[in-house]
Every structure is written in C-alpha cells, then in structure tokens.
N, C-alpha and C positions, 0 to 999 in steps of 0.2 A: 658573746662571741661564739657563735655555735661552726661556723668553719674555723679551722686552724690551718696555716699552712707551715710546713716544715719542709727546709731544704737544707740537703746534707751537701755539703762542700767535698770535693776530690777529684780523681782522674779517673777517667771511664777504661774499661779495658782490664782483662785478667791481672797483667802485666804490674798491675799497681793496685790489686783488689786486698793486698795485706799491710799497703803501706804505711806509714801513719800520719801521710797526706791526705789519709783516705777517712780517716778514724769519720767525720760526718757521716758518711755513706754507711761506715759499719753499724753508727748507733740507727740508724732509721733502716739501716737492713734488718738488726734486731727486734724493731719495734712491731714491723709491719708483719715478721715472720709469726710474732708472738698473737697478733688476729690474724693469723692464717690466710694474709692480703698478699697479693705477688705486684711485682714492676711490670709495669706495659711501656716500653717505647713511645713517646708519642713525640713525634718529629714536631709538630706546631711548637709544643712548649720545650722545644732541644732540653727533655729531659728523660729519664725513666718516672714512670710513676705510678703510686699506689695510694687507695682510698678502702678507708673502712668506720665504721662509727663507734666510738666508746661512749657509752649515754648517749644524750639526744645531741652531742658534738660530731661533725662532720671532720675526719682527720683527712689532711691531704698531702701525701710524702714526695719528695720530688731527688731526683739523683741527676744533676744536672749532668748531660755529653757532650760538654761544651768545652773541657779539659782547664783544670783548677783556674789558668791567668784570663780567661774568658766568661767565667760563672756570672759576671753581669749580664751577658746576653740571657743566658737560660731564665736568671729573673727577672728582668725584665719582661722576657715571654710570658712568662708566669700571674708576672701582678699585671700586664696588662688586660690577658686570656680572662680571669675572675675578677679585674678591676677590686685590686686589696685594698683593705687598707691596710696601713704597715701594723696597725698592730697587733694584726692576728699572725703576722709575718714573722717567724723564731728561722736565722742560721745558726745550723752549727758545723762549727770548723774547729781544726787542730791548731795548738799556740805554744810556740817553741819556745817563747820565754814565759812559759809559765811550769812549775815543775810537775812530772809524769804522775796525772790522778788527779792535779786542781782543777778545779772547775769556776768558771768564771762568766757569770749571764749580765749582760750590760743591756741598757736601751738604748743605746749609744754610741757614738763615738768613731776613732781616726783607724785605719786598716790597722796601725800596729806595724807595718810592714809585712803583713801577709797578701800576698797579690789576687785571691781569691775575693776577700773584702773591698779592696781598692779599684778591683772591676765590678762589684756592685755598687759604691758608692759614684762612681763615674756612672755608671748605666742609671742610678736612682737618684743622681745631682742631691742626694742627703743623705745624713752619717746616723739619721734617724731611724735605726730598724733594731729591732731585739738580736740579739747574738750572743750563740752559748760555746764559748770558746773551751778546748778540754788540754790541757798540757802535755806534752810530747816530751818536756823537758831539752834544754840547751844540745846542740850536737859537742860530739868532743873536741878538742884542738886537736890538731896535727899534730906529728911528734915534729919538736925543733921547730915549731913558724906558731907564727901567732893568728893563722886564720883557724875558721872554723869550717868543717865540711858541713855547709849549710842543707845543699840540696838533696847528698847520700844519705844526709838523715833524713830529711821529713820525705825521701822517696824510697829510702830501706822499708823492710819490712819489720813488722810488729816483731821482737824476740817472744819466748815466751814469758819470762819471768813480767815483763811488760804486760802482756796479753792476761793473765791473773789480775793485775790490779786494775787495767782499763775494764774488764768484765765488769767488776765492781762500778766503778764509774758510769758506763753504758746504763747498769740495772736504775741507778740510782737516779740519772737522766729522765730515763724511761720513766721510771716513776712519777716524775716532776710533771712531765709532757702530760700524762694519761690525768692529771689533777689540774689542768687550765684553766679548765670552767669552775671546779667543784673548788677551788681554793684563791685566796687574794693572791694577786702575782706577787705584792713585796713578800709574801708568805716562800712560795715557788723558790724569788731570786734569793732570800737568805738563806733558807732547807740550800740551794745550790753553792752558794761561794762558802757555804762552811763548812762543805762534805769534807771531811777528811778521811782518805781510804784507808789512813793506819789505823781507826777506831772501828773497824768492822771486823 
C-alpha cells in the first residue's frame, strides 16, 4: 500500500472550523501541518487537499467542501479521480455515542446515524471502507424534555477542557496513520480501540 488516502469528515468554512463536527478535518489539519504540507482547493475533487511522503508511502489528505450531509460526493470524486481501492481508503469522523477521547477504527459497517457516512455509503453502494470514528461524547438533555440538543452540539465548538483530551487523541491517531505501511493493521486497529486517554 504505498498510497494512503485520508479523508477527514466536516463543514467547510471558519464558521464551524472548531466544531466538533469538524474534529476529522482537525486531526488531518494536524497531521499535514506536522510535514509542513499545506491544503490546495481543488474544485475536480470538491475537496481541499494535501500530499507529502512519510517513507517510500505516498499520503494523500483530503477536506472535503462538500458540507458534512454531502461528503459522498467529494468521495466519490476522490476514488474515482485515483481509481482506489477502498483499502487504502481510512475516514475519519466525529461519533456522538461514543464517549469524548474513544476511539473507534472499524472496516466496516452502517453510518451509525451519522449523515456524513450514510452519504458515502450511498455514493459508494458499500459499508466497506475503513473508518476511524473519535467520540464527542452524548450531547446534554434539555432541562425538563427529554430531547437531546443533537445538532448545537456536534456544531458547538470544542470547550477547552475538551480540546486537552482530543489533543491527546489527535497525537495518538497520528501516530497510527504515520505506521500504515511499517505495521499489521490488526496491530494499528487494537493500538486504536484501546487507547485510553485517562492513562496518559
């Protein structure tokens, strides 16, 4: 697998650049800063994107501008532009029932009820693709009702006490991503669903 392609899930636009809709876009903003690669717009693949090599692996990051319930399209562009095959293919997205700092890398599987996944799985007719889901943790109840403010949270912004432990989370990702090649991926997915950020 010497190309890799990573595509961070969120909304394009200042307006939601801290939210933790966005948390995808943050860990591959981090990554791409850390080899000193910047984002190019490229309208063919309605994404931003950035390329740099770690060892003889071709990394290829993608920020799709396609706004989270649409992110099928942008990949779609994407695996058809490089003709992928899905397993060099990793998303990552934010996952509100998972609690804030889990981490969670499947090969697999149903959107979850995240709409972001459920237009790539419609754009990609299979539930077949690697995805590295990072916890947000539940939003609160209202006071007095028994809904939940679903959308002011995963479109609020990161707090900071939040932002200390995702930092941790982000490094630890990173980590994972930059060892693709050099490590078995059951190695990668276990190092990942067993992080625990209280042990750091």
């Amino acid at each position: 697998m010497n190309e890799i392609y990573l595509i961070g899930l969120g909304n394009p636009g200042k307006k939601y650049s801290k939210s933790r809709h966005n948390i995808g876009f943050l860990v591959l903003e981090n990554l791409s800063k850390k080899y000193n690669a910047n984002f190019l717009l490229k309208d063919k693949l309605k994404s931003s994107c950035s390329e740099f090599k770690i060892n003889d692996s071709t990394y290829r990051l993608f920020l799709p501008n396609t706004f989270m319930n649409n992110s099928g399209d942008a990949v779609r562009a994407i695996v058809d532009w490089y003709k992928i095959n899905l397993d060099q293919l990793f998303i990552i997205v934010d996952d509100k029932d998972l609690p804030l700092g889990k981490i969670r890398f499947r090969k697999k599987g149903s959107s979850g009820g995240h709409n972001g996944l459920k237009s790539i799985i419609e754009q990609l007719q299979t539930q077949n693709f690697n995805r590295i889901r990072i916890g947000i943790g539940s939003p609160t109840s209202i006071k007095g009702a028994n809904t939940f403010n679903t959308i002011s949270h995963v479109l609020g912004n990161i707090s900071l006490e939040e932002k200390s432990i995702l930092d941790k989370v982000y490094e630890r990702i990173i980590e994972s991503l930059e060892q693709l090649n050099t490590k078995k991926e059951e190695y990668i997915i276990n190092e990942l669903n067993s992080f625990d950020k209280d042990l750091i």
